[in-house]
C-alpha positions as CSV (number, residue, x, y, z in Angstrom):
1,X,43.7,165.8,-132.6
2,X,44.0,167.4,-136.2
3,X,48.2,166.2,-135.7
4,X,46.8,162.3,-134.4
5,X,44.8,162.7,-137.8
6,X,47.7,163.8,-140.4
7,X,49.7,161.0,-138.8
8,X,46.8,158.4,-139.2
9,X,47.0,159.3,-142.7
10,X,50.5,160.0,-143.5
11,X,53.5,158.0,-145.6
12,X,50.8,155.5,-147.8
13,X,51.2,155.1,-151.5
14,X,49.1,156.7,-153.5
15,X,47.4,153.5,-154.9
16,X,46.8,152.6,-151.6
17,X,44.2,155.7,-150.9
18,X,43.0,154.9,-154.9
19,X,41.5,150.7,-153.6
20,X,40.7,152.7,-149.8
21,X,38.2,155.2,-152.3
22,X,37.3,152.3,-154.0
23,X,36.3,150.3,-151.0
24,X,34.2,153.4,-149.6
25,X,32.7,153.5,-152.7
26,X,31.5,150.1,-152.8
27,X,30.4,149.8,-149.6
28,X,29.2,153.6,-150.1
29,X,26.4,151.6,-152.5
30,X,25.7,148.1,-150.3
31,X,22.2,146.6,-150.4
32,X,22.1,143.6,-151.8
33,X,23.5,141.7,-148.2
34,X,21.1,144.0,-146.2
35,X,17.9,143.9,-147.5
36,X,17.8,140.8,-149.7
37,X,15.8,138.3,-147.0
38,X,13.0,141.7,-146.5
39,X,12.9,141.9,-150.8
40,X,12.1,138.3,-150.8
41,X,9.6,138.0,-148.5
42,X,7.9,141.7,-147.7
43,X,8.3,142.6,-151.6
44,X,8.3,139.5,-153.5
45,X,6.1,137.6,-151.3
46,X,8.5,134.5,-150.6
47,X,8.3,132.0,-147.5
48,X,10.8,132.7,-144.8
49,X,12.6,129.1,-146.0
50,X,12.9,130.3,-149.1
51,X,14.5,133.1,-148.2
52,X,16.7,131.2,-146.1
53,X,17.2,128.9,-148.7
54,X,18.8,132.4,-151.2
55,X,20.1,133.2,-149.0
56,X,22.4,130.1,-147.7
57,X,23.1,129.9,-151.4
58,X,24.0,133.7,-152.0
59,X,26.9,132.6,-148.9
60,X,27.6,129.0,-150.4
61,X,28.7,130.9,-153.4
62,X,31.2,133.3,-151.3
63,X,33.0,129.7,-150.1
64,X,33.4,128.3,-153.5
65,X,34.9,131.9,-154.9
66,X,37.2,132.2,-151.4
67,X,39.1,130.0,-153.3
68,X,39.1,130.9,-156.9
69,X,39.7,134.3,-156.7
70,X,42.3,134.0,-154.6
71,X,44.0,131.6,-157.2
72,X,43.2,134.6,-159.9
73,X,45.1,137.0,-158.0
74,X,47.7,134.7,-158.4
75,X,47.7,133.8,-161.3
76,X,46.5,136.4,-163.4
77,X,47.1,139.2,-161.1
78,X,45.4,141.4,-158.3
79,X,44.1,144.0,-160.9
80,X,42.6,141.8,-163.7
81,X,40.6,140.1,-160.5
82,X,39.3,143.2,-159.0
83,X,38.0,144.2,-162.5
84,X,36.9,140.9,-163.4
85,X,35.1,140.5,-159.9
86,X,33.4,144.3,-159.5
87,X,32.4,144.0,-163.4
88,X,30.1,140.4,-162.5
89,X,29.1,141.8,-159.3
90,X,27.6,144.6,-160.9
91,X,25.6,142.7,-163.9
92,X,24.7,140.1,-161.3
93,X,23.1,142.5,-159.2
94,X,21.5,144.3,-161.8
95,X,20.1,140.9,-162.9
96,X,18.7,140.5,-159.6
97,X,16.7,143.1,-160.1
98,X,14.5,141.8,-162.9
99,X,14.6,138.1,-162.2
100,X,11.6,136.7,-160.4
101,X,11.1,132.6,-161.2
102,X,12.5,131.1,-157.4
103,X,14.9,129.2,-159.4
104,X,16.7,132.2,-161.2
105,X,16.5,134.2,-157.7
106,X,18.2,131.7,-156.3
107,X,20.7,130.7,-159.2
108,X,21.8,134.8,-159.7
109,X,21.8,135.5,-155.7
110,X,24.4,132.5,-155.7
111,X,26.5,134.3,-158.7
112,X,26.1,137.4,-156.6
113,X,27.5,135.9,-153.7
114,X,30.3,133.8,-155.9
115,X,31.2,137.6,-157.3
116,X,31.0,139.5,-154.7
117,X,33.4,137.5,-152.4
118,X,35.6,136.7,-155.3
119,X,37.3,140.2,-154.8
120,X,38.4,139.7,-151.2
121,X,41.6,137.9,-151.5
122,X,42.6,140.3,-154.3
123,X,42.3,143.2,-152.1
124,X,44.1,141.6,-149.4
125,X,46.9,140.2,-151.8
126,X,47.2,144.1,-153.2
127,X,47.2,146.1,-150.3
128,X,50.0,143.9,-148.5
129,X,51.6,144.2,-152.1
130,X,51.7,148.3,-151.7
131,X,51.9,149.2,-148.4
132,X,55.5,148.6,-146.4
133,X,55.2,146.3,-143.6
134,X,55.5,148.4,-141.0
135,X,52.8,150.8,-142.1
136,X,49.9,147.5,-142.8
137,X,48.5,147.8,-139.6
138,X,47.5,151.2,-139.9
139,X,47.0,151.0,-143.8
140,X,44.2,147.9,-143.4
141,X,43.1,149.8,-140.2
142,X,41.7,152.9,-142.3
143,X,40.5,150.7,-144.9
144,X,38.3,148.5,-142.1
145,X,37.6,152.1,-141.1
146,X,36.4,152.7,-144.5
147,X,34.1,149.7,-144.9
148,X,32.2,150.8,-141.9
149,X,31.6,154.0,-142.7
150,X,30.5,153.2,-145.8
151,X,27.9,150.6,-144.5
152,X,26.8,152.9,-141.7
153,X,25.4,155.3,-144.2
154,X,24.3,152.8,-147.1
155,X,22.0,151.4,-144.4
156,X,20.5,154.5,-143.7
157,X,20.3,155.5,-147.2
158,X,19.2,151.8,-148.4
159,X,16.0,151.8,-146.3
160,X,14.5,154.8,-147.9
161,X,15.5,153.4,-150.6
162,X,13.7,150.6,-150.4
163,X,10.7,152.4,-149.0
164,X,10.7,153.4,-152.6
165,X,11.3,150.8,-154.8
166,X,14.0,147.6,-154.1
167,X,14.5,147.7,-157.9
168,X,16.2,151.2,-157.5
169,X,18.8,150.0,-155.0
170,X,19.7,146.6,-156.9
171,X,20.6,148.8,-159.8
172,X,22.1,151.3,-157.2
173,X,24.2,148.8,-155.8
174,X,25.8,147.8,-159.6
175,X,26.5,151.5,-160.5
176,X,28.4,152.0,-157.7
177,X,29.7,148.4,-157.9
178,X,30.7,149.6,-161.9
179,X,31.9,152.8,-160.9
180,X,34.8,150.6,-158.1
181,X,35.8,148.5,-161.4
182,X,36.2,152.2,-163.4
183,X,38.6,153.5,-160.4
184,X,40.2,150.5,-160.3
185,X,40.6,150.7,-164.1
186,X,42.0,154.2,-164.6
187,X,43.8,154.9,-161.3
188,X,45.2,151.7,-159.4
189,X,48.2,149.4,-160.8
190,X,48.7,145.9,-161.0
191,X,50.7,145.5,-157.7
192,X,51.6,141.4,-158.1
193,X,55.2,140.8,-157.3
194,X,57.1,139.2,-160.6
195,X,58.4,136.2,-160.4
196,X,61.5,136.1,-160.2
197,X,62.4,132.6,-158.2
198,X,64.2,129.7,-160.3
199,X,63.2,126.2,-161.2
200,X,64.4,125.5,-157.9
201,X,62.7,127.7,-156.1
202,X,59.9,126.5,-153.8
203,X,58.6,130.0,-153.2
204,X,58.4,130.6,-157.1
205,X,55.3,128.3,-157.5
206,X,52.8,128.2,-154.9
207,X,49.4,125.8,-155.4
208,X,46.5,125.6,-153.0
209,X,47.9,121.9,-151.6
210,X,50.8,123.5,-150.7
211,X,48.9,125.9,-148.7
212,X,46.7,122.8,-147.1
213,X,50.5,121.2,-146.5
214,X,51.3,124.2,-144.9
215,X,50.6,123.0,-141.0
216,X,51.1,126.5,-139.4
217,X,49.0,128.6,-141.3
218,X,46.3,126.0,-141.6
219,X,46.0,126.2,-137.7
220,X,45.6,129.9,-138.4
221,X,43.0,129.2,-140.4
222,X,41.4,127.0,-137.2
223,X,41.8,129.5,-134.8
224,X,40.0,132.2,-137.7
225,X,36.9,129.8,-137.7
226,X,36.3,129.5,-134.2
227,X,36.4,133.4,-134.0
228,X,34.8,133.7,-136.8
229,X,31.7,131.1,-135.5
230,X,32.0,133.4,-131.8
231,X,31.4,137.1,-134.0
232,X,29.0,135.5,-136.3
233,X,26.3,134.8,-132.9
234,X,25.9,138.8,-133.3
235,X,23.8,138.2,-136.2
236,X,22.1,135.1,-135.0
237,X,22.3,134.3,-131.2
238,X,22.2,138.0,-130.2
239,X,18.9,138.8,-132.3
240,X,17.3,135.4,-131.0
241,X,18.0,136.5,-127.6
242,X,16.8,139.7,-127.6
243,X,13.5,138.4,-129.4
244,X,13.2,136.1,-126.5
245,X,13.7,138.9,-124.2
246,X,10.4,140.4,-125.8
247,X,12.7,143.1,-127.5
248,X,11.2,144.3,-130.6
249,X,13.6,144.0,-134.4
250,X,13.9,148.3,-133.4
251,X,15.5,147.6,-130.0
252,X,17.9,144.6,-131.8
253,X,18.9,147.1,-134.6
254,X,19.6,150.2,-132.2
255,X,22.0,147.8,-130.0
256,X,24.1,146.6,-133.0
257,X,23.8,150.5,-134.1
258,X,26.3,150.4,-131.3
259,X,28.7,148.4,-132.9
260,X,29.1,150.2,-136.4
261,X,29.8,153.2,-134.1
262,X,32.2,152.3,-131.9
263,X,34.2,150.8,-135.6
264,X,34.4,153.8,-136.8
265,X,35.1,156.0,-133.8
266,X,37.7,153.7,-132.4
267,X,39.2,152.3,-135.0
268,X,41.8,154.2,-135.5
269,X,43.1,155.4,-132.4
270,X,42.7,151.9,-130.7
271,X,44.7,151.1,-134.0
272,X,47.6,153.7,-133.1
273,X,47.8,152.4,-129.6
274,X,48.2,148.2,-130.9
275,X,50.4,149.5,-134.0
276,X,53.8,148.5,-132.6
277,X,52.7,146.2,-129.5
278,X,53.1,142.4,-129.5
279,X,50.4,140.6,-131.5
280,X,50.7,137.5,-129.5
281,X,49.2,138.9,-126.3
282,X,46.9,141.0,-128.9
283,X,45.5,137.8,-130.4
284,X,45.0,136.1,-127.0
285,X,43.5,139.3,-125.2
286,X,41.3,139.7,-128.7
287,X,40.0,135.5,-128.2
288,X,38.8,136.4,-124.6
289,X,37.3,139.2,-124.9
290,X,34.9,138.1,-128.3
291,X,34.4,135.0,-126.1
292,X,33.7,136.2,-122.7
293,X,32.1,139.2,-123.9
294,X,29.2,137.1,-125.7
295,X,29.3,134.6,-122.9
296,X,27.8,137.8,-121.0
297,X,25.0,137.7,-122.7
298,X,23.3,134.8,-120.6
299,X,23.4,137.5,-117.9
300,X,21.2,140.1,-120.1
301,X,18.1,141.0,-119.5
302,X,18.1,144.9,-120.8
303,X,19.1,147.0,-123.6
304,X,21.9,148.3,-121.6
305,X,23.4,144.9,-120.3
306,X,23.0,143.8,-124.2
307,X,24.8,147.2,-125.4
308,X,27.2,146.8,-122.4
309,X,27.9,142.9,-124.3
310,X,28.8,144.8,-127.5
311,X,30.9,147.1,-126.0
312,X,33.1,144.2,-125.0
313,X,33.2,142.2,-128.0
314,X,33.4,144.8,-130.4
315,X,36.5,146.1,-129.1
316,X,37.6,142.5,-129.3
317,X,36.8,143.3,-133.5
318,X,38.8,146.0,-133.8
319,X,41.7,144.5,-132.2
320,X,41.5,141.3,-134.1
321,X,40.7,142.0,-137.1
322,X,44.4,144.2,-138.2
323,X,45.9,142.2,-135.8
324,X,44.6,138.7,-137.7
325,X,44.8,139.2,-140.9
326,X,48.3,140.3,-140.2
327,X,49.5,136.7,-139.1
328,X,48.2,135.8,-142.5
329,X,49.7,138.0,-144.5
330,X,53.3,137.3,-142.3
331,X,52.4,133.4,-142.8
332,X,52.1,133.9,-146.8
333,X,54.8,134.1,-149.3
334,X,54.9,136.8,-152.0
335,X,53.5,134.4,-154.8
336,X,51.2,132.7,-153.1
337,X,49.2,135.9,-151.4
338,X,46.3,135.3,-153.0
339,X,45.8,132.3,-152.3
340,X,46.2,132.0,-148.5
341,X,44.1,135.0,-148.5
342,X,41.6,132.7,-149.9
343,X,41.9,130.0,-147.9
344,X,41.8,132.6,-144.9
345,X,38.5,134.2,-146.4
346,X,36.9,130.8,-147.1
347,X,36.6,130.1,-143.1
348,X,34.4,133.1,-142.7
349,X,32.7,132.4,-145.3
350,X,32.1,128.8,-143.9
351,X,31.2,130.4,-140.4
352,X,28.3,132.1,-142.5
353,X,26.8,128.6,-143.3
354,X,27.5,126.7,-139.8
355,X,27.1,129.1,-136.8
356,X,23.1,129.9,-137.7
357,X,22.5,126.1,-137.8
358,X,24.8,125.4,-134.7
359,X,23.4,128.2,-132.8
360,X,19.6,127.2,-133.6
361,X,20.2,123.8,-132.5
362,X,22.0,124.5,-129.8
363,X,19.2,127.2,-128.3
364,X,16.6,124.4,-129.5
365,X,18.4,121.7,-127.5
366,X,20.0,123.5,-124.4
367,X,18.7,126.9,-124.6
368,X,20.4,130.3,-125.3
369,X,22.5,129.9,-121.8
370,X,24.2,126.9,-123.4
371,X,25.5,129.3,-126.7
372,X,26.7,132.2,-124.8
373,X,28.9,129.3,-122.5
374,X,30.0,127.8,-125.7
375,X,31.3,131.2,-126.9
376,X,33.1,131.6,-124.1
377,X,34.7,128.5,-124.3
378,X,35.9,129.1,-128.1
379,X,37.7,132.1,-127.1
380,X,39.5,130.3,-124.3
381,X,40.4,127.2,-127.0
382,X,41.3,130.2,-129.7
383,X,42.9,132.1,-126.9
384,X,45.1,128.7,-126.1
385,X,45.2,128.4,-129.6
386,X,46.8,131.3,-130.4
387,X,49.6,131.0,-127.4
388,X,50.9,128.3,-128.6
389,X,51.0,129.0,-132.2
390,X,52.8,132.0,-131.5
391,X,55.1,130.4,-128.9
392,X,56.1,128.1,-131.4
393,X,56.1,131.5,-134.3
394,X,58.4,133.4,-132.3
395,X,61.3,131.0,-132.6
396,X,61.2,130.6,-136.3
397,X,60.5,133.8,-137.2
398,X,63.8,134.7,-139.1
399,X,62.6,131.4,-141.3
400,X,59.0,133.0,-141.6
401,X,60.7,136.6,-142.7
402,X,63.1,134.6,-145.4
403,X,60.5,132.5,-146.8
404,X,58.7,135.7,-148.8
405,X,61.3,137.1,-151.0
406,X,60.4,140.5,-152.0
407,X,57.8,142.5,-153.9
408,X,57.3,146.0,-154.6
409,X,56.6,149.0,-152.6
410,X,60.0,148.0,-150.3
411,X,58.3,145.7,-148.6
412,X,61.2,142.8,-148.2
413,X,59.1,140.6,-146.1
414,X,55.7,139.8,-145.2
415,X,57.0,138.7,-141.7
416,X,56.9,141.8,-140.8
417,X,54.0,142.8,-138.0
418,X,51.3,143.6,-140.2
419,X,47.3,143.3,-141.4
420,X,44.9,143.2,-144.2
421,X,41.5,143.6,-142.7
422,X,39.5,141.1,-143.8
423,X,36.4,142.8,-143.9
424,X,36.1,140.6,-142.1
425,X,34.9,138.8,-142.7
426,X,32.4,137.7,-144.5
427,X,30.3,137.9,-141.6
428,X,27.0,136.3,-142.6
429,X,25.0,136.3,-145.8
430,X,22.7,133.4,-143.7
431,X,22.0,135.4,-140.8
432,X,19.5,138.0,-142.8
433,X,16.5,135.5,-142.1
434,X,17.0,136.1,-138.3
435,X,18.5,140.0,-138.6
436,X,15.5,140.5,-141.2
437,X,18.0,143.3,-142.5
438,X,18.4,145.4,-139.3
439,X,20.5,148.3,-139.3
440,X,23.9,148.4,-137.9
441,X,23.1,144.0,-137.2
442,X,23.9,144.2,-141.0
443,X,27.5,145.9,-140.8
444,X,29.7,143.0,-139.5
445,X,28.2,140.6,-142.2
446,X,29.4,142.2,-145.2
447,X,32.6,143.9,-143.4
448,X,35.1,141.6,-145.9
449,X,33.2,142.8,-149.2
450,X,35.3,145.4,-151.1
């Protein structure tokens, strides 16, 4: 075991363990996505569709910063983002704290949300930057490791927290938030690759139409979105379920408990066994069993067929998500990282805003049975998706290998097998009004925000 562990751990750069601290740190201090729909309307005394309402904006402003910071990294560099990013995250939280008019709630949670994602594609961009291709999987493994762990105890610690006072974790959250920019600051380098293409050189300037121009990676970004609209019904189908069920918000929170655990015992191992094994069948195998294992839930009708459901599609997480994020960072050139991170962030961010209106309709109009069978049927479409993408991948590899150039850290190629955890996502800022903040129902949502 203690061998397994020093080999989990072995052979990363020393900047990469420096942004994996910061990460724990962050998420180490995460309440603003948990308990920002119970502040509103338990503390604050706000309707349910106005908490809705912050919330939808808190996520609307994730989608427009998917975008923008990726472009910063970019442009100005990974570092200067990060700082930039965690410095506004933390005065926007902290102004959270003492704004109370609906319209400035509303107007700072969006500049929360616009901060707070704005640091994804910078992380991304940075650690694929650092860490040699073969050793990404692993590398963006420990730091999705990281994230959870960090969210499974802020959760714990937020709620007596806020049993206390909400004011005291808003300004919780932006010290910790501060203290990420300060590592960041003093301990990690600017890892952007210089430029070093000529005039002629199509890989030398990269602009977000060239990413939209880019067909294959923008059916990557497809396939993302329908996976990203299957996990997202663990936040909003799953708890709407249950509820129907007659199981109490306790029962809900206990079974998603389920997931955060299972991350962060099996990430890593389950990551030593998919390390060097072929990401096509990976990304297939990862489609059907998200699909298929929430298309299970129209057969639950206790606590353990609902954990038995998680089971199934949480292992399809912690395949997917190294595995992913990998393609993208295989698909991007050097100079362009950032921003096909972005673009690649933006669709969870997206997923956030669609699946809770798809899925309420859709249980409105058909009932819940008609959800779990359309989940089931994304993962086969993604799952069909991703076969013939990766057909089609295979034979022009050697051109997606020569298309990155090179970059520090030895890392010649981002078509090399590799990943750089999303965090997945931005799981769900929207999803809070039907999670009300529950426990471990919390952890997926805000697995992308580093």
């Amino acid at each position: 075991m203690r061998r397994a562990v020093r080999e989990s751990v072995s052979g990363l750069p020393r900047e990469f363990w420096w942004l994996w601290t910061s990460t724990l740190v962050n998420r180490l201090g995460g309440f603003v996505a948990t308990f920002l729909v119970l502040y509103l309307t338990s503390d604050q005394g706000y309707s349910a569709a106005y908490a809705g309402l912050v919330v939808s904006l808190y996520g609307l402003g994730g989608v427009v910063s998917s975008l923008g910071g990726g472009v910063m990294a970019d442009r100005l560099g990974r570092r200067p983002t990060l700082l930039i990013a965690q410095t506004s995250t933390a005065l926007s939280v902290a102004a959270l704290a003492f704004v109370h008019h609906p319209v400035a709630i509303a107007a700072v949670a969006c500049l929360v949300g616009m901060a707070t994602n704005a640091s994804r594609p910078a992380v991304q961009a940075m650690m694929a930057d650092i860490v040699r291709p073969e050793d990404r999987v692993r590398a963006f493994s420990l730091n999705y490791w990281a994230i959870n762990l960090g969210f499974a105890v802020s959760a714990i610690a937020a709620g007596f927290i806020a049993e206390y006072s909400y004011m005291a974790g808003f300004l919780g959250e932006a010290a910790m938030t501060l203290l990420c920019a300060i590592l960041v600051f003093v301990k990690v380098r600017e890892s952007r690759p210089e430029r070093t293409g000529t005039a002629g050189d199509g890989a030398a300037e990269v602009s977000l139409m060239t990413v939209v121009r880019d067909g294959r990676f923008m059916s990557v970004v497809g396939l993302s979105f329908l996976i990203a609209l299957i996990f997202m019904q663990g936040h909003v189908g799953v708890p709407l379920a249950m509820g129907a069920d007659g199981f109490s918000a306790s029962d809900f929170g206990t079974v998603m408990a389920l997931n955060g655990l299972l991350v962060v015992v099996l990430q890593i191992p389950v990551t030593r066994f998919i390390e060097h094994r072929d990401p096509r069948r990976l990304l297939i195998i990862s489609s059907l069993l998200a699909g298929y294992g929430f298309g299970l839930t129209a057969f639950a009708g206790s606590i353990g067929f609902y954990a038995l459901t998680v089971v199934v599609w949480t292992l399809a997480e912690i395949v997917n998500a190294p595995t992913q994020t990998g393609l993208v960072v295989r698909l991007s050139p050097v100079q362009g990282r950032g921003r096909y991170q972005g673009m690649y962030t933006m669709t969870w961010s997206v997923a956030t805003l669609i699946a809770p209106l798809a899925a309420g309709f859709v249980i409105d109009r058909f009932g819940s049975a008609w959800l779990w069978g359309m989940c089931a049927a994304l993962g086969t479409v993604a799952g069909l998706g991703y076969w013939a993408l990766m057909r089609n991948l295979s034979r022009d590899d050697d051109g997606v290998s020569g298309q990155a150039g090179s970059g520090p850290g030895g890392q010649d190629s981002p078509g090399t097998k590799g990943a750089a955890v999303q965090g997945t996502a931005t799981k769900g800022a929207a999803v809070r009004v039907q999670g009300q903040g529950q426990g471990g129902g919390e952890r997926q949502a805000v697995a992308g925000q580093v």
